[in-house]
C-alpha distance (Angstrom), angle and dihedral (degrees) to the residues before:
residue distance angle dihedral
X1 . . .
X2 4.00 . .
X3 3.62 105.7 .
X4 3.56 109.7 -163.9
X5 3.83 87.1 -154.3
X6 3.78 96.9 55.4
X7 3.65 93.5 100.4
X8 4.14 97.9 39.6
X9 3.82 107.3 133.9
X10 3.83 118.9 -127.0
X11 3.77 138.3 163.1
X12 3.98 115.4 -148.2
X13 3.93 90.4 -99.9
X14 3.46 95.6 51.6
X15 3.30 115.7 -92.6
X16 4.00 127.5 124.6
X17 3.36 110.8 -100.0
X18 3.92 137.9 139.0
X19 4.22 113.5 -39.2
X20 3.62 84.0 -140.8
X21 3.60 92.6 69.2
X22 3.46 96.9 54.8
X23 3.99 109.1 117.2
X24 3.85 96.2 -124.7
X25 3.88 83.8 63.1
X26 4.29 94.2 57.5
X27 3.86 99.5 20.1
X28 3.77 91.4 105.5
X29 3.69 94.1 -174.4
X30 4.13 92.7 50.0
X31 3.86 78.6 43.6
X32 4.07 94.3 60.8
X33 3.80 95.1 40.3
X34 4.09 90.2 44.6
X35 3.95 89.4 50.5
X36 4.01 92.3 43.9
X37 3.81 87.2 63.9
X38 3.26 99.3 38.1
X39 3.78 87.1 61.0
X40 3.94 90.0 52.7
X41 4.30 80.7 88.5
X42 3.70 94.7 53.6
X43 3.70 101.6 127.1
X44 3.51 87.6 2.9
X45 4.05 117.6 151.3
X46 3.60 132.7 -172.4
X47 3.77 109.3 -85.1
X48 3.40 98.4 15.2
X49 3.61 114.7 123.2
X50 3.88 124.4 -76.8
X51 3.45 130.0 -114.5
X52 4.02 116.2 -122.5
X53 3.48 112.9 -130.1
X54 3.72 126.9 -149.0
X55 3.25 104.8 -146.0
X56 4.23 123.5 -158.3
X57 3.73 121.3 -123.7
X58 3.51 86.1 -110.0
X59 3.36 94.4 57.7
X60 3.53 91.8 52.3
X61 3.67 96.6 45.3
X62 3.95 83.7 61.4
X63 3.90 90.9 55.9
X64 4.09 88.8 52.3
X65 4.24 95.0 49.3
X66 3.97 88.4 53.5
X67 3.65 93.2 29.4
X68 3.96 83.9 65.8
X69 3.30 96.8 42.3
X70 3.43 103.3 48.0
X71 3.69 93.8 48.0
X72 3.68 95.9 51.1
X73 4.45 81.9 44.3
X74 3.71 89.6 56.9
X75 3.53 102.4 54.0
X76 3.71 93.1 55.1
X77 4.31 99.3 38.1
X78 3.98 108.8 20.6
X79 3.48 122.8 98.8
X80 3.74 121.4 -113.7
X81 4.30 89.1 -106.9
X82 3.84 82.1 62.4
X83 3.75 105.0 48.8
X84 4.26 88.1 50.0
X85 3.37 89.8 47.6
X86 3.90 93.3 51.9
X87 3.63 93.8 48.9
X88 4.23 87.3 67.3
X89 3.40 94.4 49.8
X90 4.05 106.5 45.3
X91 3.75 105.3 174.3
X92 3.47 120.7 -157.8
X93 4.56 126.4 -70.4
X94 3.82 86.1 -148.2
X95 3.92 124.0 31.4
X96 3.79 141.6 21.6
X97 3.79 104.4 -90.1
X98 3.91 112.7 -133.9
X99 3.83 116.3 -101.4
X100 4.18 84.4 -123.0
X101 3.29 92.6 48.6
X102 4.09 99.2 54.0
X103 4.03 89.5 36.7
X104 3.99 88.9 59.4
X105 3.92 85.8 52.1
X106 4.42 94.2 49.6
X107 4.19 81.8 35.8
X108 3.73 75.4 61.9
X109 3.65 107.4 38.9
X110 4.17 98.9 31.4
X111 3.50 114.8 1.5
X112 3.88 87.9 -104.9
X113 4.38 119.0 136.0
X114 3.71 125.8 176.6
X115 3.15 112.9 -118.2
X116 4.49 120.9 -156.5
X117 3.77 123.7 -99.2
X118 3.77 124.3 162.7
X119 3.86 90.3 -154.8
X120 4.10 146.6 -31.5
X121 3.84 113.9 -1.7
X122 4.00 131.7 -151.7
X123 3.63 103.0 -76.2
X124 4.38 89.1 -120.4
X125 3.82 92.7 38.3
X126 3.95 85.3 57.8
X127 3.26 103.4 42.6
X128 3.98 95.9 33.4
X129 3.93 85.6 61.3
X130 3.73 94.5 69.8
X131 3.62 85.9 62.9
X132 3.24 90.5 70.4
X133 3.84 101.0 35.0
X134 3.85 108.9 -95.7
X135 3.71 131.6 108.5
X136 4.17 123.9 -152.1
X137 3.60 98.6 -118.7
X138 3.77 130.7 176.5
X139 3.94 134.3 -135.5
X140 3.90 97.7 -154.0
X141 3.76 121.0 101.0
X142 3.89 131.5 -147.2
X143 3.76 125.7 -88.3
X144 3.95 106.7 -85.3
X145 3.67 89.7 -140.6
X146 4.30 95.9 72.3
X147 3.65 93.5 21.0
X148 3.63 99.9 173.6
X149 3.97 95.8 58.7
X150 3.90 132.4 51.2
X151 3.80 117.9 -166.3
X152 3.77 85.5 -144.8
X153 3.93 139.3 3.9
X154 3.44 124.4 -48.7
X155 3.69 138.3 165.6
X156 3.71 95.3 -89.9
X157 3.64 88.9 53.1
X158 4.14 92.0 48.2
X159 4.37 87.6 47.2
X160 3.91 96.4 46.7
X161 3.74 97.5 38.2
X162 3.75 119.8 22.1
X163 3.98 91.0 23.3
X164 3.57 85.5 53.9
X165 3.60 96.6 55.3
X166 3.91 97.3 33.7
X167 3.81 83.4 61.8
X168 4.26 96.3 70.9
X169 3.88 129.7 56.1
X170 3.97 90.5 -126.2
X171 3.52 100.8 56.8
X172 4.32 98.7 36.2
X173 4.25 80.0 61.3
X174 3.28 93.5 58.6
X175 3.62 89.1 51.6
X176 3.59 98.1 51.1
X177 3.82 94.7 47.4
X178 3.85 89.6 60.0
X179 3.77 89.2 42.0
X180 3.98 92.5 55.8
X181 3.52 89.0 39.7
X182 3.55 99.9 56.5
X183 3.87 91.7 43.0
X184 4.29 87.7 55.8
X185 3.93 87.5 46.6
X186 3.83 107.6 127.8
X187 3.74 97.9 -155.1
X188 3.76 147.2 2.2
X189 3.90 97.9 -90.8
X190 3.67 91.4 59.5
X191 3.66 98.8 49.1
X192 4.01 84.3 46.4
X193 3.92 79.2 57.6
X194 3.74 95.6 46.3
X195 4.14 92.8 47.5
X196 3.78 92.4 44.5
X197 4.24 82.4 57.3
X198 3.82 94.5 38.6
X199 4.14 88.6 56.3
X200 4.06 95.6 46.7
X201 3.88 91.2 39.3
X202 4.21 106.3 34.3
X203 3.54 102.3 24.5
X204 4.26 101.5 24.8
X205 3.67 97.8 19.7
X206 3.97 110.6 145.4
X207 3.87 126.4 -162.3
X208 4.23 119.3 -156.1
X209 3.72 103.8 -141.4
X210 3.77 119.7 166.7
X211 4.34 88.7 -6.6
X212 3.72 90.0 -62.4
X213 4.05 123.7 103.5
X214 3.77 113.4 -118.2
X215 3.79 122.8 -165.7
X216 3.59 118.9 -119.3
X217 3.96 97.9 160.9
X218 3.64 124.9 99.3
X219 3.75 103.6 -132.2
X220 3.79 79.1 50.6
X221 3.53 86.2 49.1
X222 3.62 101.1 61.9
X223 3.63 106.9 32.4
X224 3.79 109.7 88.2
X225 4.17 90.4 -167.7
X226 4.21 90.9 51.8
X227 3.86 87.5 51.2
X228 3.69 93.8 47.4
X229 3.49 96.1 53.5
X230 4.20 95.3 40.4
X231 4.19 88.5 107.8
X232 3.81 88.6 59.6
X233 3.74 101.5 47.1
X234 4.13 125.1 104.7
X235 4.13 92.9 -111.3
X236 3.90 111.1 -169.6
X237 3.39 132.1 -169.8
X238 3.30 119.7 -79.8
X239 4.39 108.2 -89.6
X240 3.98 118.5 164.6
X241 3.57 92.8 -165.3
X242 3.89 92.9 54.0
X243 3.57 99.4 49.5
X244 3.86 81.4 51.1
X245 3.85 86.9 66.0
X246 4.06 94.3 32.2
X247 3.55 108.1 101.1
X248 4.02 112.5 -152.3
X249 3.63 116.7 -130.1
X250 3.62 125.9 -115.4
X251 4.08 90.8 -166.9
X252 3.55 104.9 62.2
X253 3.43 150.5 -19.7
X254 3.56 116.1 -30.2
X255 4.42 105.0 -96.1
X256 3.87 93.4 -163.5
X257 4.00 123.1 54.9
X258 4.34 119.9 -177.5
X259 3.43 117.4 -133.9
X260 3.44 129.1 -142.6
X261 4.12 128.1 -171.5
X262 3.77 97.3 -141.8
X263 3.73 137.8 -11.5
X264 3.68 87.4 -101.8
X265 3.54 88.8 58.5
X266 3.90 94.0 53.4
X267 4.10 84.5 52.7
X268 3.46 93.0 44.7
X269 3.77 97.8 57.7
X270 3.38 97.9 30.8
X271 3.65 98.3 56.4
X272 4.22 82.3 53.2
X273 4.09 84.2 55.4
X274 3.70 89.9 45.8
X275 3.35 101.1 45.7
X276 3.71 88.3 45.5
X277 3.51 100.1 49.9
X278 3.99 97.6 52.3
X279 3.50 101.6 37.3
């Protein structure tokens, strides 16, 4: 999966700084348990049984400190679409719920299952999955010691974004369009195009509701510091065809957000981009 924020710099108090200094990048010991469940997906295919994971109490304690956060980080920057969405798929105060164990609830509730990955996947084998209802996730969690930030995907960042939007009708379309889209795409440049959209609208996307930008996206979702500072970014208005040309930056936050007025508005226009793009 080809986070856009793998490479973000950070310090441990917050400031940007070098990714390579991050402590999940030196901790060798975070390093060997990280890599051991990463490996869990070796051989792994979609719908093929999941691995339980036995999570340590530190691991756990982790989930709780951005848990809280991000719960008290929603209520004041996510978008209405978001908080609905939440509410049908609660995920547990306490403990890390298992990736089998929250894909039998969207199975449920969408037709959405995670499926394993250890890491980044092909950019069409990724998006081509949600075609046909599964979504690369990862076991790994975040390095305790800058809990509220992850240098790439983790399974914190897979519950409290993707889960939340696998759990509602509106937002599992939206992934399915992009996921037939990018399986009809008839060369690399257009499923360049189609990713570049699939970052600013799935995992950046931004609602205006009452004048003020709400996050819908899921890397938005999950990142306490890119909620806080949502007020001060440069929000435009919502253009397919730009975010098509709008590369997203691997170095820091992202400086441009897209807009759009509704959720029906993002499926409006980008079914017109889709439709576009693989006909």
């Amino acid at each position: 999966m080809t986070d856009p924020r793998r490479q973000t710099p950070v310090t441990p108090d917050g400031r940007l700084g070098p990714a390579a200094h991050h402590p999940g990048r030196s901790d060798a010991r975070y390093l060997e348990r990280r890599n051991a469940l990463a490996r869990l997906a070796d051989g792994h295919r979609a719908g093929d049984r999941l691995p339980d994971v036995d999570y340590t109490e530190a691991e756990h304690a982790t989930w709780r400190t951005v848990r809280t956060a991000l719960a008290a980080a929603h209520g004041a920057h996510a978008s209405r679409e978001v908080l609905e969405a939440r509410e049908g798929f609660p995920v547990p105060p306490d403990r890390i719920p298992g990736l089998a164990e929250a894909g039998a609830r969207l199975r449920g509730l969408t037709g959405f299952g995670f499926t394993l990955t250890g890491g980044p996947v092909e950019t069409r084998r990724f998006l081509g999955a949600f075609a046909d209802g599964w979504f690369h996730a990862v076991p790994f969690v975040r390095h305790p010691a800058v809990p509220l930030y992850t240098p790439e995907p983790d399974v914190i960042h897979d519950m409290f974004g993707h889960g939340i939007h696998l759990s509602s009708p509106r937002f599992a379309e939206l992934y399915r369009m992009f996921g037939k889209a990018a399986l009809r795409a008839a060369d690399e440049a257009a499923l360049r195009r189609i990713n570049r959209v699939y970052w600013y609208v799935l995992e950046f996307g931004v609602l205006t509701e009452a004048g003020e930008p709400k996050a819908y996206g899921a890397a938005l979702l999950s990142s306490y510091g890119e909620l806080a500072r949502l007020p001060g970014c440069v929000i435009r208005p919502l253009d397919m065809r730009e975010m098509a040309r709008t590369p997203y930056y691997s170095a820091a936050y992202q400086p441009v957000l897209f807009a759009g007025r509704s959720l029906e508005h993002v499926c409006e226009e980008l079914g017109t981009f889709l439709d576009a793009e693989i006909s």
